[in-house]
C-alpha positions in Angstrom: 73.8 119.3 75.4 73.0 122.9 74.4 72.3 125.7 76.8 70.8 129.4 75.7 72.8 132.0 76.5 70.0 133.7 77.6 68.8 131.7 80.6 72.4 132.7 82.0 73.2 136.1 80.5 70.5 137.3 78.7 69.4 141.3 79.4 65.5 139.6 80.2 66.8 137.4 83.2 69.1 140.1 84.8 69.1 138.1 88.0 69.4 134.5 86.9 73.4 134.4 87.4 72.8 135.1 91.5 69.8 132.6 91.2 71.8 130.0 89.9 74.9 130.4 91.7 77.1 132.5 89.0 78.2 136.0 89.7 76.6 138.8 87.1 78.8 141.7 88.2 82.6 142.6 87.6 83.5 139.1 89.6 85.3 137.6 92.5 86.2 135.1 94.7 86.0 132.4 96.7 87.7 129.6 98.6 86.1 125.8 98.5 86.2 123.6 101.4 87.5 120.6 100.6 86.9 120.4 96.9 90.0 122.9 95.8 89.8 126.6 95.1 86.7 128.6 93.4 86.3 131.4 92.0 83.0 133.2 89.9 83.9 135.6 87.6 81.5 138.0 84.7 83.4 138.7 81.7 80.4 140.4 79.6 80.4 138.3 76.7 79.8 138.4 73.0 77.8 136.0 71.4 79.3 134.9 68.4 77.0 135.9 65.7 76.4 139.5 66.6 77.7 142.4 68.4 77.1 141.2 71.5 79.1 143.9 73.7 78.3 145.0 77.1 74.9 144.4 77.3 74.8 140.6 76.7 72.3 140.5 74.4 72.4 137.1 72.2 70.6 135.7 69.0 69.4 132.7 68.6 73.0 130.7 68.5 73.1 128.4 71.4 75.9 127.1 73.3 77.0 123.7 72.8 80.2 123.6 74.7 82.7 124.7 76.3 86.8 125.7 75.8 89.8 126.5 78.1 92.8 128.4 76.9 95.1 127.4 77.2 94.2 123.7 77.6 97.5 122.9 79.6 99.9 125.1 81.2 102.7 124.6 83.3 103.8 126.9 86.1 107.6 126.8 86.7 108.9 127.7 90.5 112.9 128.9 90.8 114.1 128.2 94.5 110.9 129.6 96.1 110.1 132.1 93.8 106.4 132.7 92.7 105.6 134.0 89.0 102.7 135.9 88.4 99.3 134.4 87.8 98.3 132.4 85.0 95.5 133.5 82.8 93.4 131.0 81.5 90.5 132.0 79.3 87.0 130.1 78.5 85.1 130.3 75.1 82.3 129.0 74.7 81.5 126.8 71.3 77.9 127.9 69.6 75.9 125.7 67.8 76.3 127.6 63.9 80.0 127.1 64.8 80.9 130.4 66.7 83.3 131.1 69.5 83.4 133.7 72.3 84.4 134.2 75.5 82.2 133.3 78.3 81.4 134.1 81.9 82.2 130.7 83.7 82.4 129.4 87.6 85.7 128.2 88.1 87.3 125.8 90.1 91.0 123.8 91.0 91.0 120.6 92.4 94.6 121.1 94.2 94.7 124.1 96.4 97.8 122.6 97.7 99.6 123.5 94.6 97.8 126.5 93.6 94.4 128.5 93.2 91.9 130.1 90.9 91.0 133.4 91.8 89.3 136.5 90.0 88.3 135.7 85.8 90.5 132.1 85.6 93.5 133.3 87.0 95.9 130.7 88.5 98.4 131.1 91.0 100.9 128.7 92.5 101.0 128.0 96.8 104.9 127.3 96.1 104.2 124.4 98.9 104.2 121.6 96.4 104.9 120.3 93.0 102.0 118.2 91.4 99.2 118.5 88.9 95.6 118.8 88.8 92.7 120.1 86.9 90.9 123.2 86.2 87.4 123.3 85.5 85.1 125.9 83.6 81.4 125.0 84.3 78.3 127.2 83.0 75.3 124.8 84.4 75.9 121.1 83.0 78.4 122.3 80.4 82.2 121.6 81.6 85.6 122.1 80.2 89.0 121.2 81.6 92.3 122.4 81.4 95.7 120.1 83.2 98.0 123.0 85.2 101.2 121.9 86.3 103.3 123.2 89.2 107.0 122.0 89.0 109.3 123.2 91.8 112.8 123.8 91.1 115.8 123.9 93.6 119.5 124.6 93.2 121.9 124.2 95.8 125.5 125.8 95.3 127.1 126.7 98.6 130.5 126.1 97.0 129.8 128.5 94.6 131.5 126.5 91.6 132.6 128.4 88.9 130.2 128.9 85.5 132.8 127.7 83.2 133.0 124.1 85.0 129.4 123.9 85.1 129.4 124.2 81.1 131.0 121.9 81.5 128.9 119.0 82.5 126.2 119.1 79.6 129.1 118.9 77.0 130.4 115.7 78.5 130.7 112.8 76.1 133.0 110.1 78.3 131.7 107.7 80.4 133.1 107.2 84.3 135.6 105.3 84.7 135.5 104.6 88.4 132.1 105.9 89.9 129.6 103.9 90.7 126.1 104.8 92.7 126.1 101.8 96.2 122.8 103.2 97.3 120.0 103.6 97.0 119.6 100.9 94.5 117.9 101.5 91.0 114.3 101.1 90.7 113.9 101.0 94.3 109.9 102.7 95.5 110.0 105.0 98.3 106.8 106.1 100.0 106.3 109.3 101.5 106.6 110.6 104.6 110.6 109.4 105.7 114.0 111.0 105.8 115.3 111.3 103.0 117.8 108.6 101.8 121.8 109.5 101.8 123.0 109.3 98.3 126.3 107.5 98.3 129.1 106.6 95.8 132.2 105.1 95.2 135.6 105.9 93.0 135.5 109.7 93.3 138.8 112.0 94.7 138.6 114.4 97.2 138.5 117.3 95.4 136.5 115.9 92.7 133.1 118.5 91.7 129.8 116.7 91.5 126.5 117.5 90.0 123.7 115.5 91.8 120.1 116.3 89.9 116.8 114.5 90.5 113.8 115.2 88.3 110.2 114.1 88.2 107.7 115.5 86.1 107.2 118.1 89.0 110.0 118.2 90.9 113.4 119.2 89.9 117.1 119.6 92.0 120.2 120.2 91.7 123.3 120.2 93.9 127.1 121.1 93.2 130.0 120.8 95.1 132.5 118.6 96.2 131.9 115.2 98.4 135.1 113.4 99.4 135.3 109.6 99.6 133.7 107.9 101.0 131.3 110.4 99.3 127.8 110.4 100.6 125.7 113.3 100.2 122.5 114.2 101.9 119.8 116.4 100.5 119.7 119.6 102.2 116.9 119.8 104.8 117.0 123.9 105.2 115.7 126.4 104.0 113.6 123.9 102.3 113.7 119.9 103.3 114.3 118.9 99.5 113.3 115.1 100.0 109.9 116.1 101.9 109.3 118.6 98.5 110.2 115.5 96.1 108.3 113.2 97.8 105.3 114.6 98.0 105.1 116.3 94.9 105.7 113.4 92.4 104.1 110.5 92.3 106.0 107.6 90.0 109.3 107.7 88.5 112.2 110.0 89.7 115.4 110.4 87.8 118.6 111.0 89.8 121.7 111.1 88.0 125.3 111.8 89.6 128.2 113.4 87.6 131.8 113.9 87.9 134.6 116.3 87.3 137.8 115.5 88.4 140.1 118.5 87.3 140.4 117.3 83.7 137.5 115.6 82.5 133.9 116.1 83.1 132.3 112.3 82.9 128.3 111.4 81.8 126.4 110.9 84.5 126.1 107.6 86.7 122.1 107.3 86.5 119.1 105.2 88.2 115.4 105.3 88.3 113.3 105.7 91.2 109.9 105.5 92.2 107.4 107.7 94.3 104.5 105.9 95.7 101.9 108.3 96.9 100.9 107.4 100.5 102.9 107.8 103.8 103.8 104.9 105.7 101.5 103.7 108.4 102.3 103.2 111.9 105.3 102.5 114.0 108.2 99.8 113.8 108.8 98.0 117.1 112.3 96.2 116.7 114.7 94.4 119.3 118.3 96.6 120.2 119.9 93.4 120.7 122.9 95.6 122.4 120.5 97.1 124.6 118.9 93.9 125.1 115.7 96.4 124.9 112.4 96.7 122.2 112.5 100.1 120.8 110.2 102.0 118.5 110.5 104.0 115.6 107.8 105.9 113.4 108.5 106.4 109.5 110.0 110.1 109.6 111.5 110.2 112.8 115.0 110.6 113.2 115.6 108.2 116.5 113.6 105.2 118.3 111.6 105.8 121.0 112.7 103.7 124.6 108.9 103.6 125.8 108.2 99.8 127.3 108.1 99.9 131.4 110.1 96.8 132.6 107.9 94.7 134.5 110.2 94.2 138.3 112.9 92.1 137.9 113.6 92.3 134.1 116.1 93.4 132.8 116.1 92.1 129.2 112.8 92.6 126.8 113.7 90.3 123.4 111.4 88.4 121.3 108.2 90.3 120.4 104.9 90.3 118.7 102.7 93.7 118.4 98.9 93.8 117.6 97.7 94.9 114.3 95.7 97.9 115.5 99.1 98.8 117.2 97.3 98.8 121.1 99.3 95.5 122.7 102.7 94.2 123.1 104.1 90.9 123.6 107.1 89.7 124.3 109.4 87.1 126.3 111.9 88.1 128.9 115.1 87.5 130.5 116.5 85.1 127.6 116.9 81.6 128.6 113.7 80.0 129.5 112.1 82.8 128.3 108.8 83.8 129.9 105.9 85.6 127.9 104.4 89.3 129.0 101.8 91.9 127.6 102.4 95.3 127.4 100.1 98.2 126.4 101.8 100.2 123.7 100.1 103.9 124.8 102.5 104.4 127.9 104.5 101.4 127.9 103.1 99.8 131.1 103.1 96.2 131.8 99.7 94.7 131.0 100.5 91.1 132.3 103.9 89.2 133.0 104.2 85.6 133.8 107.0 83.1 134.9 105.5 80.5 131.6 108.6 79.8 129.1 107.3 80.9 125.8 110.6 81.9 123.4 108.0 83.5 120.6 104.7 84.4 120.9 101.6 85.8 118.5 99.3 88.5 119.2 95.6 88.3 117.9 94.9 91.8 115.8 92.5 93.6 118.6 95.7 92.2 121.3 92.6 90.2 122.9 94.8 86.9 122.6 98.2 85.9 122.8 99.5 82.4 120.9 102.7 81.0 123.3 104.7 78.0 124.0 107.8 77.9 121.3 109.5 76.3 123.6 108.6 75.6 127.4 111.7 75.8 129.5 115.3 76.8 129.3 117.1 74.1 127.3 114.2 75.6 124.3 112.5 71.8 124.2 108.7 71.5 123.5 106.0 69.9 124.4 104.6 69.4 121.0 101.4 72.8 121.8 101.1 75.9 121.3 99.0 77.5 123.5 95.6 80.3 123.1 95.4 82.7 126.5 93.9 85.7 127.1 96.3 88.8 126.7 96.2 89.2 130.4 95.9 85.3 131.8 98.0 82.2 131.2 95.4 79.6 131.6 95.2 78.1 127.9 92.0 77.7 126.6 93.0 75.9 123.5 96.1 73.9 121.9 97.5 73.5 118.9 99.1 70.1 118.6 100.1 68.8 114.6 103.0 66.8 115.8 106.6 68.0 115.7 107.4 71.2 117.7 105.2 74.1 116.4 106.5 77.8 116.7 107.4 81.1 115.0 103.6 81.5 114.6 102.0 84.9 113.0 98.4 85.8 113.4 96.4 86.8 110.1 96.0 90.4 110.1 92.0 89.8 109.7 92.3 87.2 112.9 91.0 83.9 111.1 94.1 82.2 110.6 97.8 81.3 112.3 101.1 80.1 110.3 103.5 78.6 112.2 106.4 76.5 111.8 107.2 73.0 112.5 111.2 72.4 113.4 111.9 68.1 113.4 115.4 68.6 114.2 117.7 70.9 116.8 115.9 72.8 120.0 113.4 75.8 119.5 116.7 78.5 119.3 118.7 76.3 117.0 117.2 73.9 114.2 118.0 73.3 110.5 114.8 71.4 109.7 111.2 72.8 109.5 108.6 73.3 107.1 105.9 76.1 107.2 101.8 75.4 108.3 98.8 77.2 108.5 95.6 76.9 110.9 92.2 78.2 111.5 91.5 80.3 114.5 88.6 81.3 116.4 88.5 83.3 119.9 85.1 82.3 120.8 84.8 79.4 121.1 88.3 79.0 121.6 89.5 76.4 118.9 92.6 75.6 115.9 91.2 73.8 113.1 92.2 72.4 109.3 95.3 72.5 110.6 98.3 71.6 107.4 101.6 72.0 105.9 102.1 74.8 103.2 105.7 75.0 102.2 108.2 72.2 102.5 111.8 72.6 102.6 114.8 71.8 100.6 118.3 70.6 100.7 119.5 74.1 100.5 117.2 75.9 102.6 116.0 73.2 104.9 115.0 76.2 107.3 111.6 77.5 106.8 110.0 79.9 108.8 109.1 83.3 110.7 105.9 83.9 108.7 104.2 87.5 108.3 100.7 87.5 107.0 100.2 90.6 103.9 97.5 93.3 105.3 95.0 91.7 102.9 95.7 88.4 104.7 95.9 86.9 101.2 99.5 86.0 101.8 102.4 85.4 103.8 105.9 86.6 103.4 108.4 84.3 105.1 111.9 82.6 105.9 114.0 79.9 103.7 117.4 79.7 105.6 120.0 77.7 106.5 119.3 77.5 110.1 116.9 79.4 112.4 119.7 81.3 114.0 119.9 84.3 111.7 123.8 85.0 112.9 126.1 83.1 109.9 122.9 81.8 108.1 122.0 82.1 104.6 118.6 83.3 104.0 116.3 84.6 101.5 112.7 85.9 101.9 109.4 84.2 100.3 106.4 84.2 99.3 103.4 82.2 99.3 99.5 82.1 99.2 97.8 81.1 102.2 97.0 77.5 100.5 100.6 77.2 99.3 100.0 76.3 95.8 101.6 80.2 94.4 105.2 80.1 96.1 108.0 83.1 94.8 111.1 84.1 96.0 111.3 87.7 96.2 114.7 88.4 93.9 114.4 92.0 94.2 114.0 93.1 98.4 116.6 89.9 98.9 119.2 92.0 96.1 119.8 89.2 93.8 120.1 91.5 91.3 122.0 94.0 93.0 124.2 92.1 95.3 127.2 90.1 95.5 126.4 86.1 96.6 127.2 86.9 99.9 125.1 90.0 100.7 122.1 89.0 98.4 121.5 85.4 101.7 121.4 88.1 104.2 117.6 88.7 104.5 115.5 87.6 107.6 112.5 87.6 109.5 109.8 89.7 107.5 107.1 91.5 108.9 104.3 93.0 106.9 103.1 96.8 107.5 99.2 96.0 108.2 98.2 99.0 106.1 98.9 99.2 102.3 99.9 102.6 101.5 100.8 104.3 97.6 99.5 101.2 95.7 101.9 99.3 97.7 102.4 96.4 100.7 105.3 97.4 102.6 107.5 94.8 104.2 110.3 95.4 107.0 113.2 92.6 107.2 116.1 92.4 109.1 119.2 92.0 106.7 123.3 92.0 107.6 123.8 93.3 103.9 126.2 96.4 103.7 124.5 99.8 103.8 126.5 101.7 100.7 130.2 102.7 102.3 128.5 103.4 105.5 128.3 99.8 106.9 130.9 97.8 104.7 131.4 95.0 107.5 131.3 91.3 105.6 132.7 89.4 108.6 129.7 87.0 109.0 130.3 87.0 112.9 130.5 90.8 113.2 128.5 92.6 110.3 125.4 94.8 111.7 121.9 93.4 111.3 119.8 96.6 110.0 115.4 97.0 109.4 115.4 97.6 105.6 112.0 98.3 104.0 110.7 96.7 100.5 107.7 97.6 98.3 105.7 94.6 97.4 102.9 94.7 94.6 99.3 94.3 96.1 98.4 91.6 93.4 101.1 88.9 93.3 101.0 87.3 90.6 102.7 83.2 89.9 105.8 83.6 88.6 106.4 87.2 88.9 108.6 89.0 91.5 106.6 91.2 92.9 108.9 92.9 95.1 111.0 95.7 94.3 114.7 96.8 95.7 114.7 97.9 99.1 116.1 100.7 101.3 117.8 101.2 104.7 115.0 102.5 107.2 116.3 106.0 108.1 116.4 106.9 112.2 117.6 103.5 113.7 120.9 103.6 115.2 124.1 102.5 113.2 125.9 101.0 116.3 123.0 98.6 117.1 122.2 94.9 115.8 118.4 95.6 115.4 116.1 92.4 114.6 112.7 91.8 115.1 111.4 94.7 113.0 107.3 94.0 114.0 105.2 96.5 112.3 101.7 97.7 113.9 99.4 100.9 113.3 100.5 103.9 116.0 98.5 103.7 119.1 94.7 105.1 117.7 93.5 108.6 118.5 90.3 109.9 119.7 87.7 111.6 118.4 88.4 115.2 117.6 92.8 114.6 117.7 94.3 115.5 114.5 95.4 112.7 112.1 96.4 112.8 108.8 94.6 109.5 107.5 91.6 107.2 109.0 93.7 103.9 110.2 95.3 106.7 112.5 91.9 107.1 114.1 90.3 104.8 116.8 86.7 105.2 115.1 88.4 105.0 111.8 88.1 108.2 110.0 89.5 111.4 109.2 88.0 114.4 108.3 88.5 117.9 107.4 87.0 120.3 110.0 84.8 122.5 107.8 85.6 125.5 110.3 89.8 125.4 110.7 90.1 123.1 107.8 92.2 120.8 109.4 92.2 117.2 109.3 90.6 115.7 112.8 89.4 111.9 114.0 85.7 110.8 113.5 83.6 108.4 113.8 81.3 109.7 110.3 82.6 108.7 107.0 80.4 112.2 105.8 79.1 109.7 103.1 81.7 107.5 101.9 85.4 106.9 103.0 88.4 108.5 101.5 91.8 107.2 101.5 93.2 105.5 104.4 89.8 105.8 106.2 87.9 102.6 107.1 85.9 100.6 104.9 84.0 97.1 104.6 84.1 97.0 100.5 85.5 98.6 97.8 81.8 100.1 97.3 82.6 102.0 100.7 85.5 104.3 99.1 84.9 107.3 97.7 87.2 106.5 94.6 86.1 103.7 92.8 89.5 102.8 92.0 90.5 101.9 95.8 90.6 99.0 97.0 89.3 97.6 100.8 92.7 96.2 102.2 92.5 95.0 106.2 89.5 97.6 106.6 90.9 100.7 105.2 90.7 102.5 101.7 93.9 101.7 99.7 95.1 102.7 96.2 95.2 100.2 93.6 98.7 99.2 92.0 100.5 102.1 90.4 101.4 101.5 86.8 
C-alpha cells in the first residue's frame, strides 16, 4: 500500500495530522489504557528526493513502507538500575527507492516492562523482565521493532574475593561429589508460588558457591558459602528474586551450581527448568492427618489457613471432597463409621452434618449435590450403592448400584460424569482388589446411567483407584497401588481417557526417572487443579518421597506424606508421558502427614472486588477499570474474553490461540 506524504505532512493540509490523530507540532505523550504505552511525536521530515527540510514539502515519491531502527534492541537492568532511554528511529521507505525519517504514532505493547514516550524513546519500568513489540504506524502503514528488558541481580553478602570469582569461568574439572536433590531437572513451575529451595549434596562447610539462573530475561547470581546439608533460598529482599524470575520469563530457565572448595574450582552441576506463564488457580484443601483437621493453602502463601467450623461434637474432619467452583465442602467425620457433612468454604460454617456413614464422598461442581455411601457403618462394609443427595439433605434421590462395592468416586469437573471404583476384596479402608468405572450423571432428573468398567487391574498393582477428572473433563488421573491404604503401599499415578481405550503411566510426576525404586512407588491420590493455567493442567498428589536433604526419612512406617504439584500437557497424547517432574508445594508444614490434597477455585468475588483473572470472579470476568487501571470483577467480557476469563468456545477468547478449558480462556501448550 502506498500513502502520499502529503495527506499527512504536506504544507496544503496543515491540520490533517490533528484530524487524523497524529501530532504536527514539536511532539509528546501519552499513556494507553490497556493496550501498552503511546506516544505521538513530529520529527519534520525530508522526503527523500528533495530538500525537504522544515517545511515538509514533498515531490511526487510516495511512501510505500515503513522502517524501525534499530529493529531489535535489548535494554540491560544491573540490580535495579535504570539506563537511559532508548532511541529508536522510523524511516520511511519511498516508492523510487528513497529513505527518510518520518513522523510516526508510536506505541509498546508491555508497559509493564517499559514505555515509549516523546520521538520513539524507550524506557524500561525496572518491574519486570520480558519482551514485547514496538510499533511505528503512519495510517495503515506499520513497522515493528522486538525490545527486550533483561533484569540482572547479583547477590554477594559474603563479599568473596575477585580473584576466587575468576576463578569459576576458568574451571575445566568436573565435581566430584556435588550433586543438585531438588528441584529436579526439567521440572515446569508456574507463577505466582514461593520460590523453591535450591538444595545439594557433597559440598564442605566452608566450600564457596556460585548459584546463577538465566532466562532470556532474567539473570542471577549468588555467592557465598552454604554448609551441608546446603540448601539455599533465593533472597526475597530488597527484591523477591523468584517472583522477578517467574514472571519475567516464560519457558526455559538455566540454573547451574558451582563449587570451590579451597583448591579447585569445579564446572558447574546444571539443569533446565521451565516457566509456564499463568499463576496457579485457587486454593488446596488437604487433610493434617496430625491435626486430624482439613486445612487450606493458596499457591503463594507461606502457611495453611485453619478455617472449617466444627459442627458440635466433632472433633476430627478427614476425608474430603471440594466443589469445582471452590463454594462447598464435604467431608466425613469422627473416623470410624464415618458420617458425611457440608460445609460452605467462605467462612467455614457448617452447611449440613448428618449421623449417615459415608467414608468418601463427591461433590457435584456448583456443590448442589453430594455422591456418599463408601462404606455404610463402622466395620467400612457396603451395601453395594452409592447414594445422590442434596448438599444439605440425606434423603437419596438416586443410586448407583454395578455390583461389587463402589467408592472413591470423583465428579467430572463439567458435572456429566462420575468415576468411581469397585473393590471385590477387603473392607472399604483396606482392599487390594478393584478396578476403575465411569457413569453418567444427571441432577434433574436425578439418575446414573451407562454405567462400565474403564481400567482393570494387574497382578502388580491389583489396586486401582481415587480418580480426578482433568479441568477439560477429557481425562482422569488416578491410582494403581498395592493396596488402598496409602501407608507401606506402592503406588504410581495414571492416566486414562474417559472411555479407557488411551491408558499412560505418568513416568515423570511419579520420578521414575529421577528416583531410586523405592521413592519413585510413593505417589497417591491425585487431584486435578479445575483451571489450566501457562499451557498447563496442574495435578496435586500426595507422595512419601524424600524432599532433597530436608525430608530424608525412608522408613516406610514413618516417612512424611507431602502435596507435591506436576505439570501435565493439555493434549495427552497415546504413548507419550505427558507429565513432567514435579515439585514440593511450598507453605505446608514439614511436621505434618498431609493427604487429601483436593484442589477447587478460591471462594468467587463480587462484582467490583479486585481479581487478577476471570475464574477468580463470581460473574466470570476481570477487567481493567479504565479510571484507576486496576484489574476489578465483572459480569461484561467488553467484547471478548481474555485469559482466564470465562468462555463457551474458543471463538469467545480474545486470542485465537486460547483454548475454552472448563469455561475459562486457557493458553494452548507451550512449545
Amino acid at each position: 500500500m502506498a500513502i502520499d506524504l502529503r495527506s499527512f505532512f504536506g504544507v496544503v493540509l496543515v491540520s490533517c495530522a490533528a484530524a487524523a490523530g497524529y501530532a504536527c507540532d514539536s511532539g509528546g505523550s501519552t499513556t494507553a489504557g490497556t493496550g501498552g504505552s503511546e506516544s505521538t511525536a513530529s520529527n519534520n521530515p525530508t522526503n527523500a528526493g528533495g530538500s525537504g527540510g522544515s517545511t515538509g514539502a514533498f515531490t511526487d515519491p510516495q511512501i510505500v513502507s515503513l522502517e524501525i531502527d534499530p529493529p531489535t534492541a535489548t535494554i540491560n537492568i544491573d540490580n535495579g538500575v535504570i539506563p537511559a532511554a532508548t532511541d529508536f528511529k522510523v524511516y520511511g521507505l519511498s516508492s523510487d527507492g528513497g529513505k527518510a525519517e518520518v513522523d510516526a504514532q508510536w506505541t509498546f505493547n508491555r508497559p509493564d516492562i517499559a514505555q515509549v514516550a516523546g520521538e520513539g524513546d524507550v524506557s524500561a519500568t525496572g518491574l519486570l523482565g520480558g519482551v514485547g513489540t514496538l510499533q511505528a504506524s503512519i495510517g495503515p502503514l506499520v513497522a515493528n521493532a522486538q525490545v527486550t528488558v533483561k533484569l540482572a541481580y547479583t547477590n554477594d553478602p559474603e563479599n568473596v574475593p575477585q580473584n576466587i570469582k575468576d576463578l569459576f569461568d576458568g574451571a575445566t574439572t568436573g565435581d566430584p561429589t556435588m550433586a543438585l536433590v531438588y528441584p529436579y531437572d526439567k521440572t515446569v513451575f508456574p507463577r505466582g508460588l514461593l520460590g523453591p529451595l535450591i538444595q545439594w549434596n557433597g559440598g564442605n562447610a566452608a566450600d564457596i558457591y556460585r548459584v546463577h539462573i538465566e532466562s532470556p530475561t532474567f539473570e542471577y547470581t549468588g555467592w557465598g558459602t552454604v554448609p551441608p546439608p546446603s540448601r539455599y533460598a533465593l533472597p526475597t529482599m530488597p527484591n523477591d528474586i523468584w517472583r522477578k524470575l517467574s514472571d519475567s520469563s516464560d519457558g526455559d530457565v538455566a540454573i547451574d551450581v558451582q563449587r570451590y572448595d579451597g583448591t579447585t574450582a569445579y564446572l558447574p552441576v546444571a539443569q533446565t527448568w521451565k516457566i509456564a506463564p499463568g499463576n496457579l488457580a485457587g486454593t488446596i484443601y488437604y487433610w493434617e492427618v496430625n491435626q486430624g483437621n482439613v486445612v487450606r493453602l493458596q499457591p503463594g502463601a507461606s502457611a495453611p489457613e485453619q478455617f472449617i467450623q466444627k459442627p458440635a461434637g466433632v472433633t476430627c474432619v478427614a476425608c474430603h471432597s471440594v466443589s469445582a467452583d471452590g463454594s462447598t465442602l464435604v467431608a466425613s467425620f469422627h473416623g470410624g463409621y464415618s458420617p458425611w457433612g457440608t460445609f460452605n468454604t467462605n467462612d467455614g460454617t457448617s452447611i449440613y452434618a448428618t449421623d449417615t456413614s459415608s467414608g468418601f464422598q463427591a461433590i457435584s461442581p456448583d456443590g448442589s449435590h453430594v455422591i456418599w455411601g463408601h462404606w455404610i457403618d463402622g466395620g467400612f462394609n457396603t451395601d453395594g450403592a452409592l447414594k445422590l443427595s442434596t448438599k444439605d439433605s440425606n434423603a437419596v434421590l438416586a443410586t448407583l448400584s454395578p455390583g461389587g462395592a463402589p467408592g472413591h468416586p470423583a465428579w467430572s469437573k463439567d458435572g456429566n460424569k462420575v468415576a468411581f471404583s469397585i473393590r471385590t476384596n477387603g473392607n472399604g479402608l483396606d482392599f487390594t482388589q478393584s478396578t476403575l468405572w465411569i457413569t453418567d450423571v444427571t441432577e434433574s432428573p436425578p439418575a446414573f446411567s451407562n454405567t462400565g468398567i474403564i481400567v482393570a487391574n494387574d497382578a502388580t498393582r491389583p489396586t486401582v483407584t481415587f480418580p480426578t477428572f482433568s479441568p477439560d473433563s477429557q481425562w482422569i488421573a488416578f491410582e494403581r497401588s498395592t493396596q488402598a491404604r496409602s501407608r507401606g503401599a506402592q503406588s504410581e499415578i495414571w492416566l486414562t481417557n474417559t472411555d479407557g481405550t488411551v491408558q499412560v503411566e505418568l513416568d515423570n510426576a511419579n520420578g521414575k526417572t529421577l528416583l531410586s525404586d523405592d521413592q519413585n512407588s510413593t505417589s497417591y491420590e491425585p487431584t486435578f487443579n479445575p483451571v489450566a493455567a501457562g499451557g498447563y493442567f496442574w495435578l496435586v498428589i500426595v507422595t512419601e518421597r524424600q524432599y532433597g536433604n530436608v525430608l530424608t526419612d525412608t522408613n516406610v512406617n514413618s516417612r512424611m506424606k507431602q502435596l507435591w504439584v506436576t505439570a501435565i500437557d493439555t493434549n495427552p497424547q497415546p504413548g507419550v508421558d505427558p507429565s513432567h517432574p514435579a515439585f514440593w508445594l511450598p507453605g505446608q508444614e514439614l511436621n505434618n502427614q498431609n493427604m487429601r490434597g483436593e484442589w477447587a477455585l478460591s471462594p468467587c468475588k463480587q462484582i467490583g472486588e479486585d481479581c487478577s483473572a476471570g475464574y477468580e470472579c463470581c460473574d466470570g470476568y476481570c477487567i481493567q477499570d479504565p479510571v484507576d487501571m486496576t484489574f476489578k470483577c465483572s459480569d461484561d467480557s467488553g467484547g471478548c474474553s481474555q485469559l482466564g476469563d470465562a468462555c463457551d468456545t474458543a471463538a469467545d477468547c480474545c486470542d485465537p490461540s486460547n483454548q475454552c478449558i472448563n469455561g475459562f480462556c486457557a493458553n494452548d501448550v507451550p512449545d
